[in-house]
C-alpha positions as CSV (number, residue, x, y, z in Angstrom):
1,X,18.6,-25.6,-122.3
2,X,19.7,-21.8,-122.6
3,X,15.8,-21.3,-123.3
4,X,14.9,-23.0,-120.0
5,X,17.6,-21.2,-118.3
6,X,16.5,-17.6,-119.5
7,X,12.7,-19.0,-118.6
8,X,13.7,-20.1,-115.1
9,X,15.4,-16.6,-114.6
10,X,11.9,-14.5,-115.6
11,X,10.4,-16.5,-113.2
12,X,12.8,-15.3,-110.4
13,X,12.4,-12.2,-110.9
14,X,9.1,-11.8,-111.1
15,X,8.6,-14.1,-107.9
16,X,11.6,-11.3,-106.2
17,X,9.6,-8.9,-107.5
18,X,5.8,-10.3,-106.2
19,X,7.7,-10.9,-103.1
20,X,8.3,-7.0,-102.8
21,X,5.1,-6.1,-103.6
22,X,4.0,-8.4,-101.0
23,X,5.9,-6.1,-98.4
24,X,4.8,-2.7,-99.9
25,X,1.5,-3.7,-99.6
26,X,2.3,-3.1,-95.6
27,X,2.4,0.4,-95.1
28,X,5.3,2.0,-92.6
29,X,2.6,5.4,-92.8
30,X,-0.6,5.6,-92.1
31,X,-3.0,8.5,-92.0
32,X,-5.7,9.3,-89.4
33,X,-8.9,11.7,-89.9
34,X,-9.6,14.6,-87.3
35,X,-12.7,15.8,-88.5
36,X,-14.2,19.1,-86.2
37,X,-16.2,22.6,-86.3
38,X,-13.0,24.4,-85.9
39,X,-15.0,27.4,-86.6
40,X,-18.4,28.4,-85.9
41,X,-20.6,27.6,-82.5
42,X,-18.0,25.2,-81.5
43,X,-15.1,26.2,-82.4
44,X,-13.7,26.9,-78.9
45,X,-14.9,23.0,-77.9
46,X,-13.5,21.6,-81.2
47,X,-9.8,23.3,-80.7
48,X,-9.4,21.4,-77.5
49,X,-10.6,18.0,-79.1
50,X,-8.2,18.9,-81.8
51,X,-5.3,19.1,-79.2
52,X,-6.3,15.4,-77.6
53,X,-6.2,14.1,-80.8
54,X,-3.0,15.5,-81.7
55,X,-1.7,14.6,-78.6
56,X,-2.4,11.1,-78.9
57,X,-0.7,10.8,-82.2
58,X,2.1,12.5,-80.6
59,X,2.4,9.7,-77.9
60,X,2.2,6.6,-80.1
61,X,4.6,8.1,-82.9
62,X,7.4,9.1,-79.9
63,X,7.1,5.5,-79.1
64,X,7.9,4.7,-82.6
65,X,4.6,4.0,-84.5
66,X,1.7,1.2,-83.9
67,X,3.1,-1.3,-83.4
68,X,2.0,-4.0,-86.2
69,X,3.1,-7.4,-87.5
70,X,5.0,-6.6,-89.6
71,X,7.1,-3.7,-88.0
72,X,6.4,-0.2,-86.5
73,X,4.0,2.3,-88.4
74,X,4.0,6.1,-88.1
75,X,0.8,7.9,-87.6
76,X,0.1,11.3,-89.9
77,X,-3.2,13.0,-88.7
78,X,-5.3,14.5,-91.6
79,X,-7.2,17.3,-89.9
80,X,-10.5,19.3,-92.0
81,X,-13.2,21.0,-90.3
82,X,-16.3,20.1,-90.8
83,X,-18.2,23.6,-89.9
84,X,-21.0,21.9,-88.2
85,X,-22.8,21.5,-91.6
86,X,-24.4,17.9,-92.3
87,X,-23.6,18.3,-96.1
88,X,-19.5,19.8,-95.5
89,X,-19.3,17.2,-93.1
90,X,-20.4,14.5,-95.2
91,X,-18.1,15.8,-98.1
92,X,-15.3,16.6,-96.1
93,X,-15.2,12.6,-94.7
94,X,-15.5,11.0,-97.8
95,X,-12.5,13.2,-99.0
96,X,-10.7,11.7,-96.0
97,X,-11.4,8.4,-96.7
98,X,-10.7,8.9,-100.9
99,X,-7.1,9.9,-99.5
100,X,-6.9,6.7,-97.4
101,X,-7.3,7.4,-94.2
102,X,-7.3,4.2,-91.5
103,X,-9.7,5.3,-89.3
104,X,-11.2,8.8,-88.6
105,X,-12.8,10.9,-85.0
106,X,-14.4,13.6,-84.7
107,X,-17.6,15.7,-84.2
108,X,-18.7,17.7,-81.8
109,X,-22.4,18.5,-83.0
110,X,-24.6,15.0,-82.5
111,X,-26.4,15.3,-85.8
112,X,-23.4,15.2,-87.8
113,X,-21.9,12.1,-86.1
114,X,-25.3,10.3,-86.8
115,X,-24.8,11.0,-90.4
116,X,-21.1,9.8,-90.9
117,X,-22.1,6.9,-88.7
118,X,-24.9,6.1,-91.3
119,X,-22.4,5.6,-94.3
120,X,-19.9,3.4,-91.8
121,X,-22.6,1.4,-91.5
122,X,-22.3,0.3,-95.4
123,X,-19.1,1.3,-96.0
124,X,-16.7,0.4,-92.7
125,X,-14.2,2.0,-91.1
126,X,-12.9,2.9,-87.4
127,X,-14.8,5.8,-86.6
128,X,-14.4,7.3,-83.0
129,X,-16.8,10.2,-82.5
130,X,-16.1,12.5,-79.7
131,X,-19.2,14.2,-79.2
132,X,-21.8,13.6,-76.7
133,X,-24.2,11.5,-79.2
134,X,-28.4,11.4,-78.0
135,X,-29.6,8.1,-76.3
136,X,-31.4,7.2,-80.1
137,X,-28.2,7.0,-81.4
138,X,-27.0,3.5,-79.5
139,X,-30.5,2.1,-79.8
140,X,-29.7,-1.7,-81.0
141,X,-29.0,-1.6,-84.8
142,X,-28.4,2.3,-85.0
143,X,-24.5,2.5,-84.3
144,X,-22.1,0.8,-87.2
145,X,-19.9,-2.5,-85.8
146,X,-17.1,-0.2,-86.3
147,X,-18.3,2.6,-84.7
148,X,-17.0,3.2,-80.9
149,X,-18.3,6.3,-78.9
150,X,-15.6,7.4,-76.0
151,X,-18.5,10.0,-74.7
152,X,-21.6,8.6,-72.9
153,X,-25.1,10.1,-74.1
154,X,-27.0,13.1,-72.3
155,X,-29.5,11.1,-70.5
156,X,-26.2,9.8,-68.1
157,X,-25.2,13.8,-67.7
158,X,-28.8,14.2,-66.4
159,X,-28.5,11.2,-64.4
160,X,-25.4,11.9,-62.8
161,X,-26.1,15.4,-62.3
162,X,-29.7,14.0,-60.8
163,X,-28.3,11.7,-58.8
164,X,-25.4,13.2,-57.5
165,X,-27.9,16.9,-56.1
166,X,-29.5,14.4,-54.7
167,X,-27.4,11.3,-52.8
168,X,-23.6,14.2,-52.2
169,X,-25.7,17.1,-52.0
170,X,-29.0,16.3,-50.2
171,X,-31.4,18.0,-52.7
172,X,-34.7,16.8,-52.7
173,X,-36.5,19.3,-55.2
174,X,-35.2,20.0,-58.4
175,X,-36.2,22.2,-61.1
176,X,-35.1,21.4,-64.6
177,X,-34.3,23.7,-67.1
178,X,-33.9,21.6,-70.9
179,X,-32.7,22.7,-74.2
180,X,-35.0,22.5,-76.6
181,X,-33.3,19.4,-78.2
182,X,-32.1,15.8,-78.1
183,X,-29.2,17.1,-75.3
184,X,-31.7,18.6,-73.0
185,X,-34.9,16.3,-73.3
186,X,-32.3,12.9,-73.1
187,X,-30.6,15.1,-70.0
188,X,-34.2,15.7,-68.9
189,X,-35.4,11.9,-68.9
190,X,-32.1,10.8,-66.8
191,X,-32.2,13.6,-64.6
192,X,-36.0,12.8,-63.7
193,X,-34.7,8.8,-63.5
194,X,-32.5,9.5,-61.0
195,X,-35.0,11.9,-59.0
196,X,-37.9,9.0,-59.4
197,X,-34.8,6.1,-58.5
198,X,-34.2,8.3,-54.9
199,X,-37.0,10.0,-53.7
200,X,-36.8,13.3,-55.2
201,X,-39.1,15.8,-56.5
202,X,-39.1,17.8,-60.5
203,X,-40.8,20.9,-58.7
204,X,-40.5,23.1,-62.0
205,X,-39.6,22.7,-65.4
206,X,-39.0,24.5,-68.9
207,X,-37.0,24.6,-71.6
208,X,-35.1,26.9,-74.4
209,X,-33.7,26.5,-77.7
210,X,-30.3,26.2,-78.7
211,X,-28.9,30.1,-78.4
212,X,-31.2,31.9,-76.3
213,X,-29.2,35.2,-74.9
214,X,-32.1,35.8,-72.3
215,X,-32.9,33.9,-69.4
216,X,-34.9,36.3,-67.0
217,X,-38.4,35.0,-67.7
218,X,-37.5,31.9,-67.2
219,X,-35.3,32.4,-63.7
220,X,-38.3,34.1,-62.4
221,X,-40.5,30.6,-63.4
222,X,-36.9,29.2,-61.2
223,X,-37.4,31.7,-58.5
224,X,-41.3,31.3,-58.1
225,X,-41.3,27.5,-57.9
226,X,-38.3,27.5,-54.5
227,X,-36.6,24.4,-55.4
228,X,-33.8,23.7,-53.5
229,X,-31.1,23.0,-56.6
230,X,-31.4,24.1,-60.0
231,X,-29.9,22.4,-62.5
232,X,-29.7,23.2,-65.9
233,X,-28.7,21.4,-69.3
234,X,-26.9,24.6,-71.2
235,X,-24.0,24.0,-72.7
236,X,-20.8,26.2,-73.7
237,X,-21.9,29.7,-74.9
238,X,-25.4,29.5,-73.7
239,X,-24.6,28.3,-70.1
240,X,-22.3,30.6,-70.2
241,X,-25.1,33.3,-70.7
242,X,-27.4,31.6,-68.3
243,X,-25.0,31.2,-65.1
244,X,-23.7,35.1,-65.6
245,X,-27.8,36.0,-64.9
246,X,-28.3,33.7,-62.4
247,X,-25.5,35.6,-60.3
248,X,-26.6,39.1,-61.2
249,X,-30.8,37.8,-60.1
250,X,-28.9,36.5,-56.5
251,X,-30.2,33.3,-57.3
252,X,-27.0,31.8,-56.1
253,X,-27.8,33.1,-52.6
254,X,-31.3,31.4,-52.6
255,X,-30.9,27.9,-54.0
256,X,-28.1,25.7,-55.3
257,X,-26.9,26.1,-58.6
258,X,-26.3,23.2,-61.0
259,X,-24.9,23.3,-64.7
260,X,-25.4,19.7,-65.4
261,X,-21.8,19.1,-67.6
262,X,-19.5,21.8,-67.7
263,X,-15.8,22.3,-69.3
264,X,-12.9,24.8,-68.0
265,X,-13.6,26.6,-71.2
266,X,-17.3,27.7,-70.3
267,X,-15.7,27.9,-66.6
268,X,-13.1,30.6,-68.2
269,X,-15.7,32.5,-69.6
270,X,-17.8,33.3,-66.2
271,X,-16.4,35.8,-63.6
272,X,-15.1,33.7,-60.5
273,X,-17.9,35.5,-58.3
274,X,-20.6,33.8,-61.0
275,X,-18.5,30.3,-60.9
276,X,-18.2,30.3,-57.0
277,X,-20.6,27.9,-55.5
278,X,-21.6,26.1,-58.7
279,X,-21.7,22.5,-58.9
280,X,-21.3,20.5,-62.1
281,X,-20.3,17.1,-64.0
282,X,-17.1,17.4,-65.4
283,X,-16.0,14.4,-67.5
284,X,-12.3,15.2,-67.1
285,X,-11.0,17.8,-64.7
286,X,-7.0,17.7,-64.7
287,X,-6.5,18.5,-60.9
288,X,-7.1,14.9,-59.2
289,X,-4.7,15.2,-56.5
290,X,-7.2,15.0,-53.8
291,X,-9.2,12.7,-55.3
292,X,-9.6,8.9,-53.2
293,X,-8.3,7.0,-56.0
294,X,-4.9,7.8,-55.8
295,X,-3.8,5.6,-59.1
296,X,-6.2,7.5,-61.2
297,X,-4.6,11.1,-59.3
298,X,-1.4,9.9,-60.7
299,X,-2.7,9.0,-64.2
300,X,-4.3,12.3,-63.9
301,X,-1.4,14.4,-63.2
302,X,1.2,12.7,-65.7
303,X,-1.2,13.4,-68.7
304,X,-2.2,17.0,-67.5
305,X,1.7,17.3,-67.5
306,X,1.7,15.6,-71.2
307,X,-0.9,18.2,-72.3
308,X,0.4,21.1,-70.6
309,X,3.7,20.9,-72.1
310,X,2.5,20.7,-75.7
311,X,-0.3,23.3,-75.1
312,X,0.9,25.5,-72.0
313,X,-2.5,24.6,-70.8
314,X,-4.3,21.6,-68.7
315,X,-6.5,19.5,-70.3
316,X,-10.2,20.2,-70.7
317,X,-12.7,17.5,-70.7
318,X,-13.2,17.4,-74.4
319,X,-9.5,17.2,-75.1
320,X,-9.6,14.3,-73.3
321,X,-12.4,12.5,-74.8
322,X,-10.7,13.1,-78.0
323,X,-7.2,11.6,-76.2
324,X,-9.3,8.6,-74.9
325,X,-11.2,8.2,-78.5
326,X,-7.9,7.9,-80.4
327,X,-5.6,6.3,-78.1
328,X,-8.5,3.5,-78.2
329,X,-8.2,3.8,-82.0
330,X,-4.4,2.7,-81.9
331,X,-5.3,0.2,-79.5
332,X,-7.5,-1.5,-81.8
333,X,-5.2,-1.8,-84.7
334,X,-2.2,-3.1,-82.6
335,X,-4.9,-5.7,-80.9
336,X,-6.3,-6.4,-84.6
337,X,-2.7,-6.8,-86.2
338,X,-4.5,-5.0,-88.8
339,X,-6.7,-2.0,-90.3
340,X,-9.8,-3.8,-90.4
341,X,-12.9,-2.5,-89.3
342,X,-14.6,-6.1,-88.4
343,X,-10.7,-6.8,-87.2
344,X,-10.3,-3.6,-85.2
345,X,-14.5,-4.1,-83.6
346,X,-13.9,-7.7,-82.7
347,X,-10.9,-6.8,-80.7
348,X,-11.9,-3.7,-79.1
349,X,-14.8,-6.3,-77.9
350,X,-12.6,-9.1,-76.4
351,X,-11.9,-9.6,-73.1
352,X,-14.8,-8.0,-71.9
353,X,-14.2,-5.0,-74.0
354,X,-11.9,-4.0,-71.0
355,X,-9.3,-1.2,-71.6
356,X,-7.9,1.9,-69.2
357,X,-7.9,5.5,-69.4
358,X,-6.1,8.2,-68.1
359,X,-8.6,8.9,-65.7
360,X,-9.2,4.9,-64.6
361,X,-10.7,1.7,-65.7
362,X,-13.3,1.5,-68.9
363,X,-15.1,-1.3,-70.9
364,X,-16.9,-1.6,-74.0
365,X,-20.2,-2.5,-73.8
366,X,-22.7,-3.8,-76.8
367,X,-23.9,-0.9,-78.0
368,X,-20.0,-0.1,-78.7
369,X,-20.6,3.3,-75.7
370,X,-17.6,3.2,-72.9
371,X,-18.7,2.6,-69.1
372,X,-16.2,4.3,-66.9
373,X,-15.7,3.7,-63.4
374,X,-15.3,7.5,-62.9
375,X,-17.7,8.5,-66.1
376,X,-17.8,12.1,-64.4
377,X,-16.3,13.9,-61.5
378,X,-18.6,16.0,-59.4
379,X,-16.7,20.0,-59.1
380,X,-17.6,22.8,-57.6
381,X,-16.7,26.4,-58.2
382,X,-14.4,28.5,-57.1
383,X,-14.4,31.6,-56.3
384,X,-11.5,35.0,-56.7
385,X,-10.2,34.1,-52.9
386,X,-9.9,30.0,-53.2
387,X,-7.7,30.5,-56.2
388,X,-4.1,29.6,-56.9
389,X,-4.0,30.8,-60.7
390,X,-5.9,31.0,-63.9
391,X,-6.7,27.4,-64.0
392,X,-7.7,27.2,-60.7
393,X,-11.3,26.6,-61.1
394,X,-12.8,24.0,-59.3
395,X,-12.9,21.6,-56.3
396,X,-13.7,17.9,-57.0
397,X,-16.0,16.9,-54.4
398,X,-17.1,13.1,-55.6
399,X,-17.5,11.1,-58.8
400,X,-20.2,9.1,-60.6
401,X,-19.7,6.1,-62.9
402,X,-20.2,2.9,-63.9
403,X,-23.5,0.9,-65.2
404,X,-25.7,1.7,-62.8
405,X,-25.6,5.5,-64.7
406,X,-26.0,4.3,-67.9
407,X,-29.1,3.7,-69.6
408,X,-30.2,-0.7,-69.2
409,X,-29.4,-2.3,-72.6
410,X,-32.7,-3.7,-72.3
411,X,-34.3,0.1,-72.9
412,X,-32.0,0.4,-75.9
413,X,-33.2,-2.9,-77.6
414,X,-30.5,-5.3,-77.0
């Protein structure tokens, strides 16, 4: 009897103590990957998708953590950069993921998220990249089940830009200046779409690599073929370059000038006389006031107001892909009730893959890419006498969205 009693007491322990176990196993902490350039090319880009990220772990931990089955779980972000190196990036992740991270964003060079994207494909986990990906990359059987991308691909930035020169601004020939990569020839194909779609005209055409300092040659190709908007695909440092020689060639004065997606940084970098006048897709800008939909205005101005008073700045467009990416991320795992990738992908997908944004209504469509009813907001420069204060850069003059501006599943094999 004594032996039974002494048996029957092991065994009540050890099921106490399996019991526990049970419980730890559910973890009141998890931690997050924010994987970026933070130095190099992008590192002016990558700080402000830093920030959004940040930010969004700010929000869900001031509301007390995810909230998960089995209670309320803080979020720690784990931030390396990953210098815009294939290799540094690829090591850099799997550290992340050896040190048990949940889920992991990043990017803002394409190549780099096609590479991480390759090993979630056999080895899941959430993965939210926030760069601007080429159209190849969402081709059916290319992007992981738990891979979701918050930013559309270049071909809709040429699209838009195409179509809105052509249906807001009246343009009817265009000349196209590329980069010599994925970014401009995708931004190429949509922007030609759009001109073929509506009755325009691709007068001229050239393109540049990645860096170029010196754009004369090639605004005199501009000049000679009369177009009546230029638009151009350089990005950050380079259209920064290119829009400060279109000013000083007068080309401004003979043409409209069209950078075909912009962000307040390269804005900031341009004297307001080169910025005045210059139209562009802007995927976030944080001064909606004006703007029709007066919901999204709202949205608008209480996260600028979030953002402004951790950063003393507004928002930027990348912060706010970075915002959108993770604050999708948490959504998943509170929809899931769990850190699953399959888990976290099938519920992103329900309901029609439906979710909002700060800046208005989204859903998830099959190739896992996010179709916005306001995918871009079409700004316009402004110059030294239009403006109130640093910030001050732009006038939002319309919007494009929805699917009509992505490319048809169809052409991407689904």
């Amino acid at each position: 009897m004594k032996r039974f009693l002494v048996l029957l007491s092991i065994l009540a322990l050890g099921g106490l103590l399996g019991q526990g176990t049970a419980v730890a196993a559910e973890p009141s902490k998890i931690k997050v990957g924010i994987l970026l350039p933070l130095t190099g090319t992008f590192a002016a880009v990558a700080e402000t998708q830093r920030n959004g990220a940040l930010l969004a772990v700010d929000v869900v931990n001031k509301k007390g953590g995810l909230n998960m089955p089995w209670g309320r779980v803080a979020v720690e972000a784990v931030i390396a950069d990953d210098e815009a190196k294939q290799d540094v990036g690829v090591r850099r992740y799997r550290y992340m993921v050896s040190e048990g991270v949940k889920g992991v964003g990043g990017q803002t060079w394409a190549p780099l998220v096609y590479a991480i994207n390759a090993i979630v494909t056999k080895e899941p986990m959430p993965y939210f990249p926030v760069a601007v990906m080429a159209k190849e990359a969402f081709l059916k059987g290319k992007l992981a089940d738990s891979t979701f991308a918050t930013a559309f691909s270049p071909w809709t930035v040429g699209y838009m830009a195409g179509q809105a020169a052509i249906k807001t601004l009246g343009k009817k020939r265009i000349f196209f200046l590329a980069r010599a990569d994925s970014w401009g020839w995708d931004m190429r194909d949509g922007a030609t779409a759009a001109a073929k779609e509506l009755g325009a005209e691709i007068v001229g055409y050239d393109e540049v690599s990645l860096g170029t300092s010196d754009y004369t040659t090639v605004l005199q190709k501009v000049r000679a073929a009369k177009p009546d908007v230029f638009i151009s695909a350089q990005f950050a440092a380079d259209a920064v370059a290119l829009l400060k020689q279109v000013y000083q060639m007068g080309l401004n004065k003979e043409m409209t000038i069209f950078n075909a997606f912009i962000t307040n940084v390269v804005a900031k970098g341009l004297p307001p006389e080169a910025l005045e006048g210059v139209y562009a897709m802007h995927y976030f800008y944080y001064d909606l006031d004006n703007f029709a939909d007066k919901e999204v205005a709202r949205s608008a101005r209480e996260f600028t107001n979030l953002y402004q008073a951790k950063y003393k700045v507004p928002p930027d467009a990348y912060a706010t892909i970075a915002y959108i990416a993770y604050t999708e991320m948490f959504r998943g795992f509170e929809a899931a009730k769990s850190f699953d990738p399959q888990k976290l992908s099938a519920a992103l997908m329900a309901n029609n893959g439906r979710f909002n944004t700060i800046k208005g209504p989204a859903r998830w469509r099959e190739d896992h890419a996010a179709v916005y009813q306001y995918a871009a907001f079409l700004v316009k420069g402004k110059g030294p006498a239009e403006r109130k204060n640093e910030w001050d850069l732009f006038t939002v003059v319309g919007s494009q969205g929805g699917e009509s501006v992505m490319p048809t599943l169809k052409s991407l094999g689904y």
